[in-house]
BALOBA-1460 file (C-alpha; in Angstrom, 3 decimals):
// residues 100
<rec num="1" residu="x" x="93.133" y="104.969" z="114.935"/>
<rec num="2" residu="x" x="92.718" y="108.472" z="115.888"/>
<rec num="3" residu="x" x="96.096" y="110.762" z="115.955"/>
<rec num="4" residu="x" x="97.940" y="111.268" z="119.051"/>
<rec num="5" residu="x" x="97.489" y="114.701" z="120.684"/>
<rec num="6" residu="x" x="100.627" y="116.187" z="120.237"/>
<rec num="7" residu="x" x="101.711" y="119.075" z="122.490"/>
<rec num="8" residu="x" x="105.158" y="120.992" z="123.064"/>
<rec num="9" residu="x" x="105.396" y="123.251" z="126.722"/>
<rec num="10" residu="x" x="108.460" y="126.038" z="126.858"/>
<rec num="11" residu="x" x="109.931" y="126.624" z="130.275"/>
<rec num="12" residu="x" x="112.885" y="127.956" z="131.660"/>
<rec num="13" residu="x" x="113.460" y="125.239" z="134.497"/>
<rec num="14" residu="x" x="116.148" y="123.278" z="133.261"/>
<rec num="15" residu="x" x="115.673" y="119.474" z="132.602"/>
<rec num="16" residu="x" x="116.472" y="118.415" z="136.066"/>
<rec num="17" residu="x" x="113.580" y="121.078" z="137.354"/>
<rec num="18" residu="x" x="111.181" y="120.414" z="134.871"/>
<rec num="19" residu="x" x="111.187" y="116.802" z="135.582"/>
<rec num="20" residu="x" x="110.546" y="117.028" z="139.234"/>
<rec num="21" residu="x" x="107.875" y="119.268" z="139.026"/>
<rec num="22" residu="x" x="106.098" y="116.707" z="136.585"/>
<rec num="23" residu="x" x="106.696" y="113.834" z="138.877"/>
<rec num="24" residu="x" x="105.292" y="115.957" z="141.783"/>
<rec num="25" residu="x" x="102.207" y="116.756" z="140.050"/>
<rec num="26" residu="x" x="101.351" y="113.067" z="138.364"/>
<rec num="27" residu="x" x="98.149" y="112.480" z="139.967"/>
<rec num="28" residu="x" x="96.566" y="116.279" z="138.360"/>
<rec num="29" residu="x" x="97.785" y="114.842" z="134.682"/>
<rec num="30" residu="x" x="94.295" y="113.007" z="135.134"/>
<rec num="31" residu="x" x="92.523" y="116.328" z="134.845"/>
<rec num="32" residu="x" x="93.208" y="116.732" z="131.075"/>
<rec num="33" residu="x" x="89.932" y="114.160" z="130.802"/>
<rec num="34" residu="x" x="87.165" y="114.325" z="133.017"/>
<rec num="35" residu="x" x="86.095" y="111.946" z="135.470"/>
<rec num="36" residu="x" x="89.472" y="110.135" z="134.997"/>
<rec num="37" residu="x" x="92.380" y="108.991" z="136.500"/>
<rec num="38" residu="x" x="95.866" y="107.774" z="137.103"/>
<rec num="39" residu="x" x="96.294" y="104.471" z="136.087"/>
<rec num="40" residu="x" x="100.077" y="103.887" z="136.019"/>
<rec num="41" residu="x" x="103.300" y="105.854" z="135.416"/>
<rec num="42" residu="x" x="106.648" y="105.358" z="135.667"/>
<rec num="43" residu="x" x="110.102" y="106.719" z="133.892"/>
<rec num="44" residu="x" x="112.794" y="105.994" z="131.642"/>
<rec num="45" residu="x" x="115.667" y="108.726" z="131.607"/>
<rec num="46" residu="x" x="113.840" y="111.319" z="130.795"/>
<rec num="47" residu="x" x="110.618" y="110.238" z="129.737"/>
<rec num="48" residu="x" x="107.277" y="109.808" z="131.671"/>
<rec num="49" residu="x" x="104.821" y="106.956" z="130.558"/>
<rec num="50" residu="x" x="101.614" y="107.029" z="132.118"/>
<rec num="51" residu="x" x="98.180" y="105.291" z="131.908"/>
<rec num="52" residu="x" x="94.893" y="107.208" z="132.442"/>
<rec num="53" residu="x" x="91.687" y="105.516" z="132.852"/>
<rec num="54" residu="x" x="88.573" y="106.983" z="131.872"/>
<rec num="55" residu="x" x="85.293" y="105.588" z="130.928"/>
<rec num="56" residu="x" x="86.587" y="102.071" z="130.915"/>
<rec num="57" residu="x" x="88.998" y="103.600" z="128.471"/>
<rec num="58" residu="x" x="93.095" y="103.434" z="128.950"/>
<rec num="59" residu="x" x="94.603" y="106.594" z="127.666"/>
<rec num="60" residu="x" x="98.166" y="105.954" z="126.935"/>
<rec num="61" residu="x" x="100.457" y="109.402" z="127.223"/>
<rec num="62" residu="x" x="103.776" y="110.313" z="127.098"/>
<rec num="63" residu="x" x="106.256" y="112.978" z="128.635"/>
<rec num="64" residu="x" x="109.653" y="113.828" z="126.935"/>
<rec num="65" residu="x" x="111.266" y="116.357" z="129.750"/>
<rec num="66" residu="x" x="113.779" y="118.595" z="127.744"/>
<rec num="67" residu="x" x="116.222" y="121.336" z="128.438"/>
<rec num="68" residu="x" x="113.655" y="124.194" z="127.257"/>
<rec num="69" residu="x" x="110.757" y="122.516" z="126.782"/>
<rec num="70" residu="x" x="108.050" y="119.219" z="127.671"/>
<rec num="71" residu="x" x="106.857" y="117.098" z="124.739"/>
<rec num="72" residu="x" x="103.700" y="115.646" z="125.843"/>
<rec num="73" residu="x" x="101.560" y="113.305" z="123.406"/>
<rec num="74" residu="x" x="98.336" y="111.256" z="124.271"/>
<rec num="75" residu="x" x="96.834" y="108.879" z="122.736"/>
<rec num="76" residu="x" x="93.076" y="108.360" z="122.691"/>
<rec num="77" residu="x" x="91.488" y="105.252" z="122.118"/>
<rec num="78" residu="x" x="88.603" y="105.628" z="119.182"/>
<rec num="79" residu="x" x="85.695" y="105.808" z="121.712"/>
<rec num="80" residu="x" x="87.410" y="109.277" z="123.651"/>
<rec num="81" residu="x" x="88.292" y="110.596" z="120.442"/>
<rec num="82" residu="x" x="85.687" y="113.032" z="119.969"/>
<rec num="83" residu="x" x="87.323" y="114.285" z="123.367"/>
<rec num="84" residu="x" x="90.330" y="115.338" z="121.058"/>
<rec num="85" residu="x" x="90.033" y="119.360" z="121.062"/>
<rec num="86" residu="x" x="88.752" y="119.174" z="124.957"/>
<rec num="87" residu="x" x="91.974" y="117.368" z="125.901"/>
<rec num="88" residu="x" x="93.957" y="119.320" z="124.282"/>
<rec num="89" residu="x" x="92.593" y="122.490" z="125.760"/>
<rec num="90" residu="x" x="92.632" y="121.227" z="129.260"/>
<rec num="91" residu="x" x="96.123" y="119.985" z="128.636"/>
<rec num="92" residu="x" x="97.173" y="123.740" z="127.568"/>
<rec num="93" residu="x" x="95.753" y="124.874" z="131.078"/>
<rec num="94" residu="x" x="96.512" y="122.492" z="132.622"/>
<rec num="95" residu="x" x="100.333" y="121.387" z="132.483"/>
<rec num="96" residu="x" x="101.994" y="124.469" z="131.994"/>
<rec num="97" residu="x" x="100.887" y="124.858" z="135.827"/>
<rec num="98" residu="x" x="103.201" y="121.988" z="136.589"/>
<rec num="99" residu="x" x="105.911" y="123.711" z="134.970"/>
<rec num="100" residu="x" x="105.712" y="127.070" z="136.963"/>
């Protein structure tokens, strides 16, 4: 099993802030893999769990919304692995946008 993609995002929103602009912008968390997207999401406190689908493929992610700063991991089944270093790139472009 591959290892997740692991990925920590500063901002200066505040929790509360930071975790509506995240929820606001779900459906463009799909655009960290091409051709994919939201499955399912949902929260728990301060944590967003959410389903991608892609190729036939579930990618399982998570969100940890903090005080300073967004944890974000992703895990990518063995067949989208190869997709590791594109996913993270588009993730670095891609969510800090939902945090401005």
């Amino acid at each position: 099993m591959p290892e997740p993609i692991k990925v920590d995002l500063p901002h200066s929103l505040g929790r509360e802030a930071a975790r509506a602009r995240i929820a606001g912008g779900v459906g463009k968390l799909a655009e960290m893999i091409p051709g994919a997207s939201v499955a399912d999401h949902r929260w728990e406190g301060d944590t967003l769990h959410f389903s991608v689908s892609a190729m036939g493929q579930a990618v399982v992610s998570r969100i940890d919304v903090f005080d300073k700063r967004v944890h974000v991991e992703v895990d990518l089944p063995p067949m989208l692995a190869l997709l590791g270093g594109r996913v993270r790139d588009k993730l670095l472009s891609v969510a800090p946008k939902l945090l401005k």
